[in-house]
C-alpha positions in Angstrom: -38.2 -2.4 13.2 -40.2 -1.8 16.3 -42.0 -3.8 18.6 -45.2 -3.0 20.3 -43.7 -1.1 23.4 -41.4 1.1 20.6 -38.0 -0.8 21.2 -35.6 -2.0 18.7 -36.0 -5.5 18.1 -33.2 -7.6 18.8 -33.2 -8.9 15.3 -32.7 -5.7 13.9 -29.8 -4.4 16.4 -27.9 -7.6 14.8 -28.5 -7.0 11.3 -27.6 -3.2 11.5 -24.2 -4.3 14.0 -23.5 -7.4 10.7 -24.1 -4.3 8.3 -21.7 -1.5 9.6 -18.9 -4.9 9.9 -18.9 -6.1 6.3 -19.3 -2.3 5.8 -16.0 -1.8 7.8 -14.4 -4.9 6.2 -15.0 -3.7 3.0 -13.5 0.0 3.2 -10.6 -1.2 5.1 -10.4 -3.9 1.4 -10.6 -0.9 -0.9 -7.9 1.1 1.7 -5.3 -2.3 1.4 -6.2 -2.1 -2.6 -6.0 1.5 -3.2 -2.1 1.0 -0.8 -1.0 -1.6 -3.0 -1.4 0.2 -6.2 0.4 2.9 -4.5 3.6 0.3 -3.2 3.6 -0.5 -7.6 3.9 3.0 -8.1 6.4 4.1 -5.7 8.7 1.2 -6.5 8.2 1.9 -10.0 9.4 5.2 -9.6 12.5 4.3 -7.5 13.4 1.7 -10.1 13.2 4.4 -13.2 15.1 7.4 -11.1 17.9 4.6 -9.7 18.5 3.6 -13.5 19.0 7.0 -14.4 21.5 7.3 -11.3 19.8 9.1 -8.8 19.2 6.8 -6.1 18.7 9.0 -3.3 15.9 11.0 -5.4 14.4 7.6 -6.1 14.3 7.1 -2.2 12.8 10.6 -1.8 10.3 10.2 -4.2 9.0 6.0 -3.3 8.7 7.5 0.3 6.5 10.7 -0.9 4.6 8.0 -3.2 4.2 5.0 -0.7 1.8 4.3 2.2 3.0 5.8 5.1 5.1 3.8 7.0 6.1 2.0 4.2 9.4 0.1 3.6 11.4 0.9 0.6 14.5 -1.5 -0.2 16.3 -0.5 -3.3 18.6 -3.5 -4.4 21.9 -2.8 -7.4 23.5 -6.0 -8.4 25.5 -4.9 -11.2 23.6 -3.0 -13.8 19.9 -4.9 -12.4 18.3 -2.8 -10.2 15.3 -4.3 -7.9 13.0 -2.1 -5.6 10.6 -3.5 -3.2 8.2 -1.0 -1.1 6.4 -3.0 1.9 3.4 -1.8 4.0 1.0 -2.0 6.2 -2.7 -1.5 4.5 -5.3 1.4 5.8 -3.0 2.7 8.5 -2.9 -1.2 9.8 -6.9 -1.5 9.8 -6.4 -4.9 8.4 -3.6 -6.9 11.3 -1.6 -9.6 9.5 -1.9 -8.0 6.1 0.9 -6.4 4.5 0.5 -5.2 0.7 3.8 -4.7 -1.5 5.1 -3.5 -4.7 7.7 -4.4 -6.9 9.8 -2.9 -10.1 12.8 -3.4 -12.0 15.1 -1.9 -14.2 18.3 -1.8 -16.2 20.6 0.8 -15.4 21.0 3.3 -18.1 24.4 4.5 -20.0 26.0 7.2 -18.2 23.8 6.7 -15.4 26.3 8.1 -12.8 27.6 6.1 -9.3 24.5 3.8 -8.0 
């Protein structure tokens, strides 16, 4: 919108500076979303490749799988395994939000050392 004299209207500069905002807001929600699934699927993996006895290749593979900078914690009680990946959404876009993931498993037979 324009005014007689050709200038932005006031009006307008705070509608398009609301727009790119909720604009912002919204990316930065489908980033956190789009991080979380990927914290599921890395601790999913972990989970299944710890069962089978390869713990360290479960590590490898949460951390290629996972936000980056995300923690994996990879927890054997016995023959329950528990694998928690942690992270910051959108490369901390969002402050104060963390998104996580969870799995379990049973260890297999003949699963090797954990």
């Amino acid at each position: 919108m324009r005014s007689d004299s050709g200038m932005v209207t006031v009006e307008a500069a705070l509608a398009m500076t609301a727009f790119v905002v909720v604009l912002g807001v919204a990316l930065a929600a489908v980033g956190a979303v789009t991080d979380q699934l990927r914290c599921t699927d890395a601790a999913r993996e972990a989970a299944r490749l710890t069962a089978r006895g390869e713990p360290d290749r479960g590590r490898s593979a949460a951390a290629r799988i996972a936000p980056r900078g995300a923690r994996v914690a990879i927890q054997v009680d016995g023959d329950t395994i528990a694998v928690d990946v942690d992270a910051a959404p959108a490369g901390g876009l969002l402050p104060g939000v963390r998104v996580r993931g969870q799995a379990f498993a049973v260890a297999e037979p003949g699963g090797g050392d954990r």
